[in-house]
C-alpha positions in Angstrom: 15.4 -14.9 -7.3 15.9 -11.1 -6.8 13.9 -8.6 -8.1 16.0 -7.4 -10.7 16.3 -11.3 -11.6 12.4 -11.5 -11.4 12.0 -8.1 -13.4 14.0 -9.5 -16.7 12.2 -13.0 -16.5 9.1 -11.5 -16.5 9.5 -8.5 -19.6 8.6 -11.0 -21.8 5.6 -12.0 -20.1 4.8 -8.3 -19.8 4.4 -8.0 -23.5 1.0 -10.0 -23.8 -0.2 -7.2 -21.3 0.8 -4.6 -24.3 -2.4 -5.4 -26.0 -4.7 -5.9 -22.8 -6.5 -3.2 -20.8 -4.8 -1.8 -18.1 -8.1 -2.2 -16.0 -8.0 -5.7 -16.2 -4.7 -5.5 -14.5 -4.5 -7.1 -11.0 -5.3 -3.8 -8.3 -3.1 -5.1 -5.7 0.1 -5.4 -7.9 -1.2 -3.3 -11.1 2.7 -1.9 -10.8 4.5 -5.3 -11.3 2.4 -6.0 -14.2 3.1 -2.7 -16.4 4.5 -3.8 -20.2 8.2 -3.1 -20.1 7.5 -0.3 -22.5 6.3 1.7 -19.3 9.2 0.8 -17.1 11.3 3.8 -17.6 8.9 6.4 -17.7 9.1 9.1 -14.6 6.5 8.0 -11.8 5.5 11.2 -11.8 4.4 11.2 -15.3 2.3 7.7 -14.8 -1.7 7.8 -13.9 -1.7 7.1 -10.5 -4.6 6.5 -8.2 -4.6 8.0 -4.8 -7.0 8.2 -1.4 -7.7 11.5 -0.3 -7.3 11.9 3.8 -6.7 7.9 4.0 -7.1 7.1 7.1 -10.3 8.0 8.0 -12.0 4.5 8.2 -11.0 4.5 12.2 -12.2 8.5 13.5 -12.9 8.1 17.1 -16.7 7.6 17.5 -16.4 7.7 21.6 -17.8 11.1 22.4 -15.3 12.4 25.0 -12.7 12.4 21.7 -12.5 16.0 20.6 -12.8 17.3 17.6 -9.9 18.2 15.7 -8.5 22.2 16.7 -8.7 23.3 13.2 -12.6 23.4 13.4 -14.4 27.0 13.4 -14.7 28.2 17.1 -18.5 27.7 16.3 -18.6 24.2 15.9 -16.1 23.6 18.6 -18.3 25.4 21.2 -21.2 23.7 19.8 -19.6 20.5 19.8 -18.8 21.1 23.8 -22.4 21.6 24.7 -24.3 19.9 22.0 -22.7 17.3 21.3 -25.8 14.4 20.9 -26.8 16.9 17.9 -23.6 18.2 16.6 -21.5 14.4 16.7 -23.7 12.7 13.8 -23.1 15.5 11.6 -19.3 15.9 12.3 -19.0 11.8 11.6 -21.6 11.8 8.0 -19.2 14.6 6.7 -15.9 13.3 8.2 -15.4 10.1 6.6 -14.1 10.1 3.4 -12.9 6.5 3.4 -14.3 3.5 4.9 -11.9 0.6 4.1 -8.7 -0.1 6.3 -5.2 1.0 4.3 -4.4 -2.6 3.6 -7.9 -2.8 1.4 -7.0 0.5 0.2 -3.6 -0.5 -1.3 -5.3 -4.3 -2.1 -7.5 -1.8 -4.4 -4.7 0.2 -6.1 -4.4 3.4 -4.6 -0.7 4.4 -4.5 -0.8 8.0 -2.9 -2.0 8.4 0.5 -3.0 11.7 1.9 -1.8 11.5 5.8 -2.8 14.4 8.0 -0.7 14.1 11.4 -1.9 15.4 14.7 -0.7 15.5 18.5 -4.1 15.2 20.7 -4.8 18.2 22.6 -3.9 17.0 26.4 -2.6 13.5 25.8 1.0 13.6 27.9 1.9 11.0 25.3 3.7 11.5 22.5 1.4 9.2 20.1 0.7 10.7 17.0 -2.5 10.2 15.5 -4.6 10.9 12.1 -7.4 14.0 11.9 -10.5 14.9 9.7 -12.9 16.6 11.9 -11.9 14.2 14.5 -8.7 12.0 15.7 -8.2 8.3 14.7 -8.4 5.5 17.1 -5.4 4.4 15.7 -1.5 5.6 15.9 0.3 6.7 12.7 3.3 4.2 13.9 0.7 1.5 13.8 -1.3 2.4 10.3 2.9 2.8 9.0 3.1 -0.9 10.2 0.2 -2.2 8.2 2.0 -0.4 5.2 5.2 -1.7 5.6 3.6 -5.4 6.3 1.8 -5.0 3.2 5.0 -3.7 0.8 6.9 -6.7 2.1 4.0 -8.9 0.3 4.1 -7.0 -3.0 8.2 -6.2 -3.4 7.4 -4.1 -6.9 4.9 -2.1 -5.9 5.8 1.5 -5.1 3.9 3.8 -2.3 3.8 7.8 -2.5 2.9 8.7 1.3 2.5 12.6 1.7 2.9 13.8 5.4 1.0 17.1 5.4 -1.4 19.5 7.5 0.6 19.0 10.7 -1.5 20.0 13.9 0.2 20.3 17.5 3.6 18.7 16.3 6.6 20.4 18.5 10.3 20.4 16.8 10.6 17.1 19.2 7.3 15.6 17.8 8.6 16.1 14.2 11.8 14.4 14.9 10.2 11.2 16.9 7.9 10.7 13.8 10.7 11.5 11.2 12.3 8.7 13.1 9.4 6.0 13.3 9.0 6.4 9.2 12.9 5.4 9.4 12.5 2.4 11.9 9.4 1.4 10.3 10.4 1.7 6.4 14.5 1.3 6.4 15.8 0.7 3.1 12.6 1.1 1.3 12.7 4.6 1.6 13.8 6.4 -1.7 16.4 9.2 -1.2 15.5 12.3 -3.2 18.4 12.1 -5.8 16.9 9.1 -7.5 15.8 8.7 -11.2 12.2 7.5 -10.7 11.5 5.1 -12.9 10.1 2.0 -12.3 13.4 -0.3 -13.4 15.5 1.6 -11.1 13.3 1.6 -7.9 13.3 -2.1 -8.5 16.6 -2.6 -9.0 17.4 -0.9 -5.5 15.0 -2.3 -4.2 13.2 1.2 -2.8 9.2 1.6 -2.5 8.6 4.3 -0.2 9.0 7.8 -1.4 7.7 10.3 1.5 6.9 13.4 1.1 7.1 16.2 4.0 4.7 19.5 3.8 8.0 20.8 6.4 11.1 22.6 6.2 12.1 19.9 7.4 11.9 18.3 4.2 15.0 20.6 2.8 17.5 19.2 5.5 17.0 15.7 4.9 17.7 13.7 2.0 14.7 10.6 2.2 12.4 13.4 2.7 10.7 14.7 -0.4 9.3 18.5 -0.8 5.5 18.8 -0.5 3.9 17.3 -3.0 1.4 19.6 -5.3 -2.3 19.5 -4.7 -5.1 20.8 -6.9 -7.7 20.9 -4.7 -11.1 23.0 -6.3 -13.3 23.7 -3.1 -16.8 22.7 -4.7 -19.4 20.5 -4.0 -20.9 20.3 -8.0 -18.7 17.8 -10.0 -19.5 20.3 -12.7 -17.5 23.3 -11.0 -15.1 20.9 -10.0 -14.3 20.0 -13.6 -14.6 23.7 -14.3 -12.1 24.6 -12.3 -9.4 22.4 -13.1 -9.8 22.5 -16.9 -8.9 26.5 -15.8 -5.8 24.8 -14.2 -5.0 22.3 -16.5 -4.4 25.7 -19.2 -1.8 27.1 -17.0 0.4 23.9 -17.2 0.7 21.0 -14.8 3.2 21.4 -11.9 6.8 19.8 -12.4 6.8 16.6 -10.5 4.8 14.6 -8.7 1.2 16.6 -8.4 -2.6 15.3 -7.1 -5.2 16.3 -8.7 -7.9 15.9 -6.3 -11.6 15.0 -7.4 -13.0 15.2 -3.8 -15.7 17.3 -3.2 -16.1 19.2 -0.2 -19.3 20.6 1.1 -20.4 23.8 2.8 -22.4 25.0 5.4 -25.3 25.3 2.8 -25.4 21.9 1.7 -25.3 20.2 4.6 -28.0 22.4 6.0 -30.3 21.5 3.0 -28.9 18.0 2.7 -29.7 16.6 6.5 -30.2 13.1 6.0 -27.1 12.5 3.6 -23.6 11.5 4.4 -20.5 12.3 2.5 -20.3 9.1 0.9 -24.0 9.5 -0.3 -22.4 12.9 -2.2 -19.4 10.9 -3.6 -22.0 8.0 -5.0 -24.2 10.0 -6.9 -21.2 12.2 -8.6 -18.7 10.0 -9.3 -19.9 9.3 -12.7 -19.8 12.3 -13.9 -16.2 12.9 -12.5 -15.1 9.7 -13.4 -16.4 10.2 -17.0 -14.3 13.2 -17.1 -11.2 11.7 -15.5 -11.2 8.6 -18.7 -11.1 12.2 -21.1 -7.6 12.9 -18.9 -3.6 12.1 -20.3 -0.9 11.6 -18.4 2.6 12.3 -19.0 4.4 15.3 -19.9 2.4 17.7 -21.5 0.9 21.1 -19.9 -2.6 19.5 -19.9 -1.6 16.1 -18.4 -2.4 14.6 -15.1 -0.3 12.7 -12.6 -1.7 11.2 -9.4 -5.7 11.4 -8.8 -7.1 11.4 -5.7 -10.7 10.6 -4.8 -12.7 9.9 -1.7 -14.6 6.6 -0.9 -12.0 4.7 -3.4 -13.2 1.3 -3.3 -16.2 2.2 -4.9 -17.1 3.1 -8.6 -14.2 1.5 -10.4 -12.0 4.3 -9.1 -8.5 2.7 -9.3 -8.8 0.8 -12.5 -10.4 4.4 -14.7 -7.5 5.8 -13.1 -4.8 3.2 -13.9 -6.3 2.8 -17.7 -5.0 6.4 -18.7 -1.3 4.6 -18.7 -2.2 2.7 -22.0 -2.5 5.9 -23.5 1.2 6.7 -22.3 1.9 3.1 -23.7 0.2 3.9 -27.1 2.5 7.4 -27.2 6.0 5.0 -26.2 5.5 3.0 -29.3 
């Protein structure tokens, strides 16, 4: 059976899910089980969970790994000749996600942030992920796991956003334009599709990448940079502060994150020695995800689209987020 075979066999099973909660749905194929209602509604108008900087679960913990070149001179130099004192912190503050991709998308995130770097003095041309250090593992290897993952779950589609590119020559850019071909072939979605979820299905795409590049303009499965609305705090309460301000000027066209991660300063860390990241994430998300179940999406000024979040396994991040499409539902009938 094909999927476009398997899609109208299952639309009237879909309609029991009409008057079910969303957050019940299955996380590792919540897309397959949308009502049919919901099935030719614009992705980019859907409530979509995502995982900010997702592949952080691997940094390099071997000490003679450097840390990443976009670090403040300071902490570089510091890093160099304290680095018994300076590594801990680096690693509590650096993590932002501690399950492997696989467990990631098992748990319903569909947007992965995916910050590319070339490692200063490695005369190979591996790329690698970056977030105060490098990963232990390649990007052609973490795009494997993906692609192994989307053959399992045939209706589930995959936003992967390619941004923040550190040491990448013209020739990098071109040999990892070509491993997301090799890797993803025909499940890459050219950028003149209608994106709903009946026509992905029925052409059998589930990759859409998007390409913070020029590059992105000259090729036609590469999508612009996607949108970020990222607030810079470390108090939930500024963070909802600030994108309530956002949310008055109108939400982007597209595809757009809103991003509830927090990100500390020099200040807190300082007065916060003993706590990691995650311990930061923990004891805010529910406030933030309080505010996120008050959130809409679709196509109004004030509505959200995707919704990223550190430490996503945790808190009942992906089903809040994946709820707000029953309000969408409730507006389609």
């Amino acid at each position: 059976m094909n999927v476009l075979q398997s899609a109208d066999s299952s639309e009237l099973r879909m309609s029991s899910v009409m008057m079910s909660h969303f957050s019940d749905l299955p996380m590792d194929s919540w897309m397959t089980h949308l009502p049919p209602a919901l099935w030719d509604t614009p992705i980019y108008h859907l409530a979509i969970p995502g995982s900010h900087n997702a592949i952080t679960y691997c940094l390099d913990m071997n000490d003679r790994s450097p840390v990443d070149l976009t670090q403040p001179d300071l902490l570089q130099k510091l890093d160099k000749y304290m680095k018994p004192i300076i590594r801990p912190f680096v690693y509590k503050w650096a993590v932002t996600q501690d399950v492997s991709i696989k467990q990631q998308l098992d748990c319903g995130v569909r947007y992965c942030d995916l910050r590319i770097a070339h490692r200063p003095n490695d005369s190979s041309t591996d790329l690698y992920f970056y977030h105060g250090v490098y990963t232990t593992l390649t990007v052609q290897s973490v795009l494997t796991d993906i692609r192994q993952w989307l053959d399992l779950h045939p209706k589930e589609l995959l936003i992967l956003s390619f941004s923040h590119f550190l040491c990448l020559s013209p020739d990098l850019h071109m040999m990892l334009l070509k491993t997301i071909r090799n890797v993803f072939t025909c499940k890459l979605c050219p950028k003149t599709e209608v994106l709903t979820l009946r026509n992905l299905w029925s052409l059998g795409y589930q990759v859409i990448v998007s390409y913070e590049h020029n590059l992105a303009g000259c090729h036609g499965d590469l999508w612009p940079h996607i949108p970020y609305w990222w607030a810079n705090k470390c108090r939930a309460e500024a963070l909802i502060e600030e994108f309530e301000l956002r949310k008055q000027h109108g939400r982007p066209g597209g595809f757009f994150v809103t991003g509830i991660n927090l990100t500390e300063d020099l200040k807190y860390i300082c007065t916060h020695p003993t706590e990691t990241l995650k311990d930061l994430v923990m004891s805010t998300n529910p406030t933030l995800l309080s505010w996120v179940k008050g959130q809409t999406p679709g196509a109004r000024d004030y509505s959200l689209n995707i919704i990223a979040g550190d430490f996503i396994s945790e808190s009942n991040f992906a089903p809040t987020v994946i709820a707000l499409n029953e309000k969408l539902l409730k507006m389609s009938l």
